[in-house]
N, C-alpha and C positions, 0 to 999 in steps of 0.2 A: 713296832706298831702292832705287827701282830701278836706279840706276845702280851699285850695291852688286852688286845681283845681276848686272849685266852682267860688271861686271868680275870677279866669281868663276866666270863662266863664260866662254870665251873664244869658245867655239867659237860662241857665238851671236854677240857684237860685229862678229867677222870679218865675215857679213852683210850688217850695217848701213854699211858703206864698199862694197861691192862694186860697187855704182850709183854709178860718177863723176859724174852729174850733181848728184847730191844733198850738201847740207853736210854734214860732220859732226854727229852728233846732238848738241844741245845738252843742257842740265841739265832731267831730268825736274822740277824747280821752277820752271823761268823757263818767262815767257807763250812761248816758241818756239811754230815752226810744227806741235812733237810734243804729244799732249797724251795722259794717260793713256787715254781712250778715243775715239772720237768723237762728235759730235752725234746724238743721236736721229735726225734728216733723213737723214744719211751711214749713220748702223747701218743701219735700214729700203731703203738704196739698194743697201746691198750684199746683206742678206740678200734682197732680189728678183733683184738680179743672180745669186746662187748658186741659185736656185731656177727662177730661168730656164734657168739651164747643166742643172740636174737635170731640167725637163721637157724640152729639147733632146734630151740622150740619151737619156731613156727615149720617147722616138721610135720607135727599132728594136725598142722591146718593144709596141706598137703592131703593126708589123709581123708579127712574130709570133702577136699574138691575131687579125688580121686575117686572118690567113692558115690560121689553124685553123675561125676562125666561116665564111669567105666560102667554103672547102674544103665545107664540109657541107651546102649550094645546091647551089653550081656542078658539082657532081659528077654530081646527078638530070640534070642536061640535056647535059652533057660524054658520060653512056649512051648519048644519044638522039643525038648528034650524030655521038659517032664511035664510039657502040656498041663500047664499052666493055665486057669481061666483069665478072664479078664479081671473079675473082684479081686482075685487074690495078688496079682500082677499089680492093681493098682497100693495093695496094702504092704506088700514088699516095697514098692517102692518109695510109699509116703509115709512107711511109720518111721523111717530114718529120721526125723526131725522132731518127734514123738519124743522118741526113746532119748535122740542126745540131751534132748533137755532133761533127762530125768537123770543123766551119765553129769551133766551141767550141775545141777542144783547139788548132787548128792558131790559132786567135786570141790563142791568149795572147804564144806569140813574135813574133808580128808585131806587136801593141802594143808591146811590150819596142823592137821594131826602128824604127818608123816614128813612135813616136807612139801613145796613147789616141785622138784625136779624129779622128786621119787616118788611123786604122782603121775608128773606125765609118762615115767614109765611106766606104775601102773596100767594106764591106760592105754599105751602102745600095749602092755601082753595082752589086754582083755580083747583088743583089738585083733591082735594075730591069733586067738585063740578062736575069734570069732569070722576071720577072714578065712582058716583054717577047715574049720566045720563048712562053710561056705563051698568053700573051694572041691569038698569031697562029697557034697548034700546026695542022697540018693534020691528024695521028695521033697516035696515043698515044706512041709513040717518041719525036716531037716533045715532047708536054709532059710524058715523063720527064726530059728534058734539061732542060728550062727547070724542072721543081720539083726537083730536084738544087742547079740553081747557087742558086735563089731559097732552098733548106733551107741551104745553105752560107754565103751572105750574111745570112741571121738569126742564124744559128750564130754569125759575126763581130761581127755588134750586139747583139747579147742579151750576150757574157760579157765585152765589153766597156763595153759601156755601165753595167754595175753596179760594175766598178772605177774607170771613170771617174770614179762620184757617189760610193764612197767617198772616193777622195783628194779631191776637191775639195773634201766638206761640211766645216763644222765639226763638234765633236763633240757639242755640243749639239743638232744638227740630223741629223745623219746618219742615226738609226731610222727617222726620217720621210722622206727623202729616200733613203734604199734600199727603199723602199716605194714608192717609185711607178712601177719597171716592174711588179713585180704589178699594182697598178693600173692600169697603160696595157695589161698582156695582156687585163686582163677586156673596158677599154675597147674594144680592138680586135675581140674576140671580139663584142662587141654591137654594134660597127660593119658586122662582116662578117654578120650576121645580118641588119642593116637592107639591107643592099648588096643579098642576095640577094633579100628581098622588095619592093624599090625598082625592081630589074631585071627582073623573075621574067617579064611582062608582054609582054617583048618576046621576037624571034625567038627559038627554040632552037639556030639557029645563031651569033648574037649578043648573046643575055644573058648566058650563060655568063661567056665573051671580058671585054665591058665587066665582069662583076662582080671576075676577077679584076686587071683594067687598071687598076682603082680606087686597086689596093694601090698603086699607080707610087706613089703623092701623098704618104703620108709620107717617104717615103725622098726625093722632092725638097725637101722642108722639111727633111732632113738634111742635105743640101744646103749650104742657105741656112745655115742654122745653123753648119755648121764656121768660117764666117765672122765670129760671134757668139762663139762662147761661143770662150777660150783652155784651151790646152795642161795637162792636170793639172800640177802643179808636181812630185807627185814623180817623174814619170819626166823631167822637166825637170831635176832635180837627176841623178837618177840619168843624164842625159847630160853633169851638170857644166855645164849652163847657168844659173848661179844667178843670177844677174842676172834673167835674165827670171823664174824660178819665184818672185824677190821679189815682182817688177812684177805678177805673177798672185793670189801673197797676199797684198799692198793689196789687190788690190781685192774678197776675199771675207774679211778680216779685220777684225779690228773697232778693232784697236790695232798700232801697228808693234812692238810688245814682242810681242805674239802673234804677229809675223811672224817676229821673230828666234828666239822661242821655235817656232814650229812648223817653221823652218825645221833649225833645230835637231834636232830629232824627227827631222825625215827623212831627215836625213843619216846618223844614228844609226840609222836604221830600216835605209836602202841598207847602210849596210856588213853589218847583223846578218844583211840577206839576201844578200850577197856571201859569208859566214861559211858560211849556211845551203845555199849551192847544192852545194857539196862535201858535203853531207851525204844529198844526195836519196836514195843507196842506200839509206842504213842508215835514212832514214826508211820507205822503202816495205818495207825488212827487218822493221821493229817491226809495218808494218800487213797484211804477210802473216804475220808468227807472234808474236801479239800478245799481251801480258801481259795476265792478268786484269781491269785496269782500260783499255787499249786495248779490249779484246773488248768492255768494254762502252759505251764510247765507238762503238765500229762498228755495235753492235745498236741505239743510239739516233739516230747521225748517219746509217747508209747503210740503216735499217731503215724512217722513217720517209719517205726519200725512195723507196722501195721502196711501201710500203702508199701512199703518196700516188695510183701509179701501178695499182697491181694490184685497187684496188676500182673502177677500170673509168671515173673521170672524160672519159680522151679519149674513148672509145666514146660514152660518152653525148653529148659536145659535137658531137664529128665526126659521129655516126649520129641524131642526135635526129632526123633527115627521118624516116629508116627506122622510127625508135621511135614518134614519133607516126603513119606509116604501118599500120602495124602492129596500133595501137590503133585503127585505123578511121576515119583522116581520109582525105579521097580526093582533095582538090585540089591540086597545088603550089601553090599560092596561100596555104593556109590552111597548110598543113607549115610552108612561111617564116615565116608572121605566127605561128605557135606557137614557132618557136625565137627570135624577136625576144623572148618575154615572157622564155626561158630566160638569151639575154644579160642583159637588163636586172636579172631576178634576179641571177646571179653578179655583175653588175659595183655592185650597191648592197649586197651582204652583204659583200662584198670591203673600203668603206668600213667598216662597222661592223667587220670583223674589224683592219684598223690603229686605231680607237679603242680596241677592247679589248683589246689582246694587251698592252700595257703596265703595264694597270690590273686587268683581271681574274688575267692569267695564264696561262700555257702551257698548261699542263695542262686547268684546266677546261674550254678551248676546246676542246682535243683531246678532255675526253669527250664535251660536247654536239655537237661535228662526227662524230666516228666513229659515236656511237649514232644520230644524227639519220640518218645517213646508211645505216646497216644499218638503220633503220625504212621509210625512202621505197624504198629499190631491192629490199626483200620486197615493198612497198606496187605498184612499177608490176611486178615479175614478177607477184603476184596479179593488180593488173586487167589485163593483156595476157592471162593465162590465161582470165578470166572472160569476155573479149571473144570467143574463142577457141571456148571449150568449155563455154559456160555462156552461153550469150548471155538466156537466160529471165529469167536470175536478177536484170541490172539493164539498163535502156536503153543501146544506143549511145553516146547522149550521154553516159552521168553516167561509161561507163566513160574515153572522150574526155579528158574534166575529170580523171578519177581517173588519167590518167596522167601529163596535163600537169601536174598538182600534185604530181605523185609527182617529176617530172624536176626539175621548179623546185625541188622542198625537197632533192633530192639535192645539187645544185647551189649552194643556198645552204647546208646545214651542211658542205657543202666547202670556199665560202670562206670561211667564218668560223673554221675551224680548220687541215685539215689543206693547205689551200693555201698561207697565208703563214708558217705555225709553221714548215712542214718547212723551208723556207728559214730561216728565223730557229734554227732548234734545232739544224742542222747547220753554222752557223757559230757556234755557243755552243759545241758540247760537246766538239772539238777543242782541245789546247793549239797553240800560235803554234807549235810546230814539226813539228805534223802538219794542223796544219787545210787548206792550202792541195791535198795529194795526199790528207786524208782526203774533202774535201767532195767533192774534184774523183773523188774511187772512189763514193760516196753519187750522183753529178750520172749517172755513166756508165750504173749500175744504175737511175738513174730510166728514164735516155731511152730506154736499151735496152727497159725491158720497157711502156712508155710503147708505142712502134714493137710491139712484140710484140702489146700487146693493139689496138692500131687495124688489122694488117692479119693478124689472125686473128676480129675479132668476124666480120664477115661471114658465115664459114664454118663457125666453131661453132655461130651463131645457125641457120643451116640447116641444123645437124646435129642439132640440142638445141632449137632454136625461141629466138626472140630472148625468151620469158616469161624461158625456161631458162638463158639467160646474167644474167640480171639474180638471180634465184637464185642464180648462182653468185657472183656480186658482192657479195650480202648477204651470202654464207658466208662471204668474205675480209674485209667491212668486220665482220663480229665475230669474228674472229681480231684485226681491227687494235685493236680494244677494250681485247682482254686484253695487248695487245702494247705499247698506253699504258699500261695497268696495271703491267706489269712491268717494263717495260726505258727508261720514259722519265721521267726527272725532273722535277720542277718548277725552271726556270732563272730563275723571275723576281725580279728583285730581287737575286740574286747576281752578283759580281763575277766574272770567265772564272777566278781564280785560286781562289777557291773552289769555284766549278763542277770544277774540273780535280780539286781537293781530294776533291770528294764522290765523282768516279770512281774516284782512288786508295784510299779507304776500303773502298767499297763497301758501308758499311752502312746504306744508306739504301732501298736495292733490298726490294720486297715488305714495304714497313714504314711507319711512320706518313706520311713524305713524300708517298706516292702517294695518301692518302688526299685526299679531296678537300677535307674540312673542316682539313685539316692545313696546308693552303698558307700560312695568313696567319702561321704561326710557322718558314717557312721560315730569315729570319736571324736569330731569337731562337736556337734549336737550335744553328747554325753559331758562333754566337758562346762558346757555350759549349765549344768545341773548341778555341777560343784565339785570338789576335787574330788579322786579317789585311788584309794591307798593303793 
């Protein structure tokens, strides 16, 4: 049977000879060396091997959360040492998301040129070379240059390393395995939290230093790694190396039919996008004057990565010293060991939000993170205020508590919805011939206003009082409310070709879908509109 199917397809067989070393495939019935799948022992060997390649690259996304959590320390004593203003503090901090985007865009040609995996080590050395300078800055001029190159070289690992674990995973596996740089951001962010209060201890002219020296260590386990894990296969193919992208899918395959079948795919894939490159104008033509069902593909894919950013999450990870400051803690010591409880929140809501985003649903997540999230950042602007100008009404202390729990529950109804959705929602709700410049218009307007709001809180907060920024946060997190309400579908369970379907129509907008009780009939409804493939 299968060899039925081989031979009415050619393009697969060709393949299966391309390896001289290897016999001719014999008859899928004879005991041969081929067998329809392999042994349990071999499955289980490969799936650790594809999983190791996936935690290898999401390495540099480590880097990244490391480099946001150990930023929000090492800056109180970086003041002290080289006296630091405010402006300048706020633009070390916020042009991190600047610059990766510019490490981002400029990453995707150079994977294309060199390689997936000997880019992201590109990016780990630009990285250490810029952690380096960091690490030794004698002025601030100095460690603009080193966090420039160090935002450039994440910018390289961060948008590579997530096309890297697509093409490799299987498809069975791939939701879970593009989940795990979120996961390694949160990780790293609670790394760099520990860093800061593990260092905090020693000189102000040397804690700093060693907390960002730290960051060197994943990127040299990047290192080690490009040595480990092989070559994605489809840009293997797409160099016409198909030999090797064979030898690559053995060994995360689970049957050599799966091999010639996915190799198949990809070959099929490269030409569609060889097709598709000549078309880039008239793609970005349709998503600057966009038909009623683009417009509303843009209001759900580049809106959602917008409110991700403008209800104020970097502020709160980057400034949490300042915020618990603020509330009336007075030690460095205890600032740190309070943002330690914040990592550790975000990075265990982070797990529960990839259990539930498959099973509950997009949507609902999205309202208990949005609301959860406009209840906690009215909750710490009130106790900052009461701290303030009300001190009678409740102790020091319990205001202390009442903020730290205000930051922590901000923090987790973020990861549990609007942190891993927006990524998952913006690669849903494009079709295959806009998603690649639509997400990447969604990624631009994150970073940009991402950067926007980390090197302007500083300066508002002293204009308006940092209560008065958190006020302003909870007036954007319930706009972003009605904003799920309106403009964002429930995607789960649909197929991309129905999702693309439901934007075409448009009549699902402000109507039973969005209701909340309404989700479990999301493909009953669909199916009555007619079959689909």
């Amino acid at each position: 049977m299968a060899d039925a199917g081989a031979a009415a397809n050619g393009g697969r067989n060709k393949y299966a000879v391309l390896d001289r070393s290897e016999e001719p495939e014999p008859d899928m019935g004879t005991e041969g060396w081929r067998r329809p799948s392999a042994p349990e022992s071999e499955r289980r060997r490969r799936e650790r091997f594809v999983y190791a390649c996936a935690v290898f690259a999401s390495l540099n996304a480590i880097l990244l959360g490391y480099d946001v959590g150990v930023m929000s320390g090492a800056i109180i004593y970086m003041q002290k040492d080289l006296h630091i203003t405010e402006f300048q503090q706020e633009i070390l901090v916020g042009c991190l998301s600047v610059v990766s985007l510019l490490g981002s865009l400029s990453g995707g040609r150079t994977s294309d040129a060199i390689g997936r995996k000997w880019t992201m080590g590109l990016g780990a050395i630009v990285f250490q070379i810029g952690a380096a300078i960091m690490t030794f800055a004698p002025s601030f001029t100095v460690l603009m240059i080193g966090r420039l190159l160090a935002g450039v070289g994440i910018g390289f690992g961060a948008m590579v390393s997530g096309v890297y674990i697509a093409e490799i995973s299987p498809a069975g596996a791939r939701g879970t395995l593009t989940s795990l740089p979120e996961i390694c951001i949160n990780f790293g962010i609670l790394l760099g939290y520990v860093s800061n209060y593990a260092f905090s201890g020693l000189s102000e002219h040397i804690n700093w230093r060693i907390m960002l020296g730290v960051g060197i260590l994943p990127s040299v386990f990047i290192g080690f790694a490009l040595f480990v894990i092989p070559e994605s296969p489809r840009w293997l193919m797409m160099e016409k190396k198909v030999s090797e992208a064979r030898a690559v899918l053995l060994q995360i395959s689970e049957s050599e039919a799966e091999v010639e079948e996915r190799l198949a795919e990809i070959e099929e894939a490269a030409g569609l996008m060889k097709s598709m490159k000549s078309e880039d104008k008239e793609v970005w033509r349709e998503l600057l004057n966009p038909s009623p069902a683009v417009r509303r593909m843009l209001y759900a894919g580049c809106g959602i990565q917008l409110f991700q950013q403008i209800t104020g999450i970097d502020a709160t990870v980057y400034y949490s010293p300042t915020i618990f400051k603020d509330a009336g803690i007075k030690s460095d010591q205890e600032l740190l060991a309070a943002t330690v409880a914040v990592g550790f929140t975000k990075t265990v809501f982070i797990l529960v939000a990839i259990f539930l985003i498959d099973k509950v649903g997009r949507k609902p997540l999205l309202y208990v993170s949005t609301i959860g999230m406009t209840i906690c950042l009215f909750l710490l602007g009130v106790a900052l205020t009461l701290q303030k100008r009300a001190m009678g009404l409740m102790s020091p202390r319990v205001g202390i508590d009442l903020a730290i729990f205000a930051v922590c529950g901000n923090v987790a109804f973020f990861s549990i919805g609007m942190g891993p959705i927006c990524w998952v929602l913006s690669s849903e709700v494009f079709p295959l011939r806009l998603r690649a410049q639509g997400s990447a218009l969604g990624q631009v307007g994150g970073r940009v206003s991402s950067g926007l709001v980390s090197m302007s809180f500083l300066s508002m907060a002293r204009a308006i009082s940092v209560a008065g920024m958190f006020f302003v946060f909870a007036a954007i997190s319930t706009i972003s409310v009605l904003f799920v309400y309106f403009c964002v579908p429930e995607t789960k369970g649909k197929t991309l070709e129905q999702i693309e379907m439901m934007f075409e129509s448009g009549d699902e907008w402000g109507g039973g879908e969005i209701e909340l009780e309404d989700t479990q009939h999301l493909i009953p409804s669909n199916k009555k509109s007619g079959p689909l493939g």
